[in-house]
N, C-alpha and C positions, 0 to 999 in steps of 0.2 A: 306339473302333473305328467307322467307317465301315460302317452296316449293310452294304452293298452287298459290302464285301470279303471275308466269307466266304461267300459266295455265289456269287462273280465268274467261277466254273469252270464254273456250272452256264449262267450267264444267257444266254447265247447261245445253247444249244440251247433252251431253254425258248422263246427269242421266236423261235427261227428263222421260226416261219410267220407273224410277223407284219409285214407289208410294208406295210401300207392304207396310211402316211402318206410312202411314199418319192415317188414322183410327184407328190405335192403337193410336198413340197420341192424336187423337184430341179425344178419352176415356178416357184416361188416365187424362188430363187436366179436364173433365169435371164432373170426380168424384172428381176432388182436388175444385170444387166450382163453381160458376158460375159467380164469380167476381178473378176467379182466377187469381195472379199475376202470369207471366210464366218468366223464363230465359232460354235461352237456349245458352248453354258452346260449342264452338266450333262452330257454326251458319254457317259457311259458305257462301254462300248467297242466304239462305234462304229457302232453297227448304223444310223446314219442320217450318220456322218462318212462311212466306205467308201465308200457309192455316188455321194455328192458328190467324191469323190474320183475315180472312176470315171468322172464326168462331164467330167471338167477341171479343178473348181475348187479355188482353192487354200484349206484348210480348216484351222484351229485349233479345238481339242477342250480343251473345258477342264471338268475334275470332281475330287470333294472325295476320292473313291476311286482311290488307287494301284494297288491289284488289279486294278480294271476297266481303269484306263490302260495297265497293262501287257500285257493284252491285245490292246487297241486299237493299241498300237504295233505288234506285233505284224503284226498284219492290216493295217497300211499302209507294211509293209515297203519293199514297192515302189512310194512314192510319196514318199520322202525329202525332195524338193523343191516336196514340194505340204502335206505334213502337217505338223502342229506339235501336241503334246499339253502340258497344261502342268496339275500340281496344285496346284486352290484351289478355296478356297470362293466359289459364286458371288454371295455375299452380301457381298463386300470383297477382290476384285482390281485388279491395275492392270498391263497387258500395255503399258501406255506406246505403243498404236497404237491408229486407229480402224478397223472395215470396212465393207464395203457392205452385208452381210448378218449381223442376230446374231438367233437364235432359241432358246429355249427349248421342247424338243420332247416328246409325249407325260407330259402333267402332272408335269414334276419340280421343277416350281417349287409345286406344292401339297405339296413335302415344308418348305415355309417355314411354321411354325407361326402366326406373327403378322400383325400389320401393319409392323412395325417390319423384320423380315425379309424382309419382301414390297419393304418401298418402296427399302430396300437393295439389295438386288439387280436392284431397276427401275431406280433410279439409276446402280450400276455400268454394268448393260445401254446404257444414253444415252451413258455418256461412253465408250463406247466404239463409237458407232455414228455412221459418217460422216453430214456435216449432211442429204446426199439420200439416207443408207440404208434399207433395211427391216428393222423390228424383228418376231419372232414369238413371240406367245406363244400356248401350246399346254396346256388345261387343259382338265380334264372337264365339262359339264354337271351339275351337282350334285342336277339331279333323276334321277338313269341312276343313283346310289348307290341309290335305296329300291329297285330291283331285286338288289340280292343282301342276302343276308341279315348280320344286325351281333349277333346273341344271341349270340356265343361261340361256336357249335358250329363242329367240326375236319371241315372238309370235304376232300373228291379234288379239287383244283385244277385237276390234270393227271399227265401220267407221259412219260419217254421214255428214251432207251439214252443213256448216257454213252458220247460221241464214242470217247475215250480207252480205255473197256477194256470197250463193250456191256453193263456193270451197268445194270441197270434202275435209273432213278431216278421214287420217286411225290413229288408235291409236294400237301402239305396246307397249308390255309390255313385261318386262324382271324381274326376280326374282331370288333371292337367299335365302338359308335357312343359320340359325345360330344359332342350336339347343342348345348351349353349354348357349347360353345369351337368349333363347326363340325369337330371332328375325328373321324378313327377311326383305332383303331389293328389293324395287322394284324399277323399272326405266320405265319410260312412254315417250314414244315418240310420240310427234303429227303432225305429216306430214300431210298440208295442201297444195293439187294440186293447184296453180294459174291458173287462165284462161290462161295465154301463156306456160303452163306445168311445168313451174318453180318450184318447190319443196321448203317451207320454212318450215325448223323445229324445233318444240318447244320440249323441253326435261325438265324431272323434275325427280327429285328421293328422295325415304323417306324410312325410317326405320319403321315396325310396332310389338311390341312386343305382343306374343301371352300370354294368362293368361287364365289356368286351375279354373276350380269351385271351389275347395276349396282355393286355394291360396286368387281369389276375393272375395270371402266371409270373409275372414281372413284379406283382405285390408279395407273392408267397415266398419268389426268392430272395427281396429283398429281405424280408423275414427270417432267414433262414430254413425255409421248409423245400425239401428236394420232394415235385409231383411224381409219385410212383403208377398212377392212371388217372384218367378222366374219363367219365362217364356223359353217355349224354343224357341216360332217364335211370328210373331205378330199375329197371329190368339187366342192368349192367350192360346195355346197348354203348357202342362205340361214338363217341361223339361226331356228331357230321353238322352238316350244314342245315338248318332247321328241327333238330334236334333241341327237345323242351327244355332242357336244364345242361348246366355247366357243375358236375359232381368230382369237384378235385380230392385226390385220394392221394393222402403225401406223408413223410418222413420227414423227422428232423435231420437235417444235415449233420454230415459228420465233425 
């Protein structure tokens, strides 16, 4: 099972407040054209297709989670003729077109454990990116991990009301570090108060590999993607030395 699938009820109220990276994107898109084809690897359900959708552009969603997709339909109800959602792994698809715009967004390509997984999935991303497209890839700064804690302990992640029936839901997170393989693993727990106090809960857990700047740099090229900028946040901030995010902005090579 696809960790994300039983989870996939909850994930949208949990990220509701999170927006930082929609207006970089919908820049980003709107310098690659204004007929721009977009894909977007890893989609989830949607929280970054929608509003590119809401823009105009036409948008293909592609992730390895059914659950989330069915969602993501869902909420692009009304845009029949602009959305296309399609379930694969983004490590070995082939949608037999290319676009103008394919990004990878909010580190979900660090759920790719190796290098072998990595260069996979850069490859697929190329041949599917018109010769004058833009490619984005969207990964953590891996020094911004030694700020939360990796010992095991089960912390309050967060809480909020279930859309569907105002049950309080608490989300607990647990984590572990695995400096030796650059990974850590996390465990999420979703306790959902019932109205008779009854406690039913959802549990999911996922490994995420962290990748330093030069390494990803040295993935892209081997890929064939020439980096045209690096960002360090969505504010289109210069990358520096604690700077939250690693936003590689690249081309296919000639």
């Amino acid at each position: 099972m696809n960790p994300y699938d039983n989870i996939a009820e909850y994930y949208d109220t949990k990220y509701a407040k999170f927006d930082a990276d929609l207006d970089f994107y919908i820049e980003m898109v709107r310098r690659a054209g204004a007929n721009a084809r977009v894909l977007e690897l890893a989609c989830g359900t949607g929280r970054v297709t929608l509003p590119l959708l809401e823009a105009g552009y036409r948008v293909t969603g592609l992730d390895a989670s059914e659950k989330m997709l069915e969602i993501a339909r869902k909420k692009a109800i009304g845009f029949k003729e602009t959305a296309r959602f399609f379930q694969a792994d983004m490590r070995d698809f082939d949608l037999r077109e290319q676009f103008d715009f394919v990004f990878i967004a909010l580190n979900s390509f660090q759920h790719l454990l190796n290098q072998t997984e990595q260069i996979d999935c850069l490859n697929a991303a190329r041949k599917h990116l018109a010769p004058a497209g833009l490619f984005i890839l969207d990964i953590q700064n891996p020094e911004i991990k030694e700020q939360y804690p990796a010992d095991g302990r089960l912390e309050l992640d967060s809480e909020f009301q279930n859309p569907q029936n105002g049950n309080l839901v608490q989300v607990f997170l647990s984590a572990t570090s695995e400096p030796s393989i650059q990974q850590r693993h996390y465990r999420y727990l979703f306790d959902e108060i019932e109205i008779d106090n009854r406690l039913r809960r959802t549990t999911t857990s996922f490994n995420l590999r962290y990748i330093y700047r030069y390494e990803a740099e040295l993935l892209l090229d081997k890929s064939g993607f020439a980096i045209e900028d690096l960002y360090g946040s969505y504010e289109f901030d210069e990358y520096n030395t604690g700077s939250e995010k690693l936003i590689y902005v690249c081309r296919r090579k000639a």
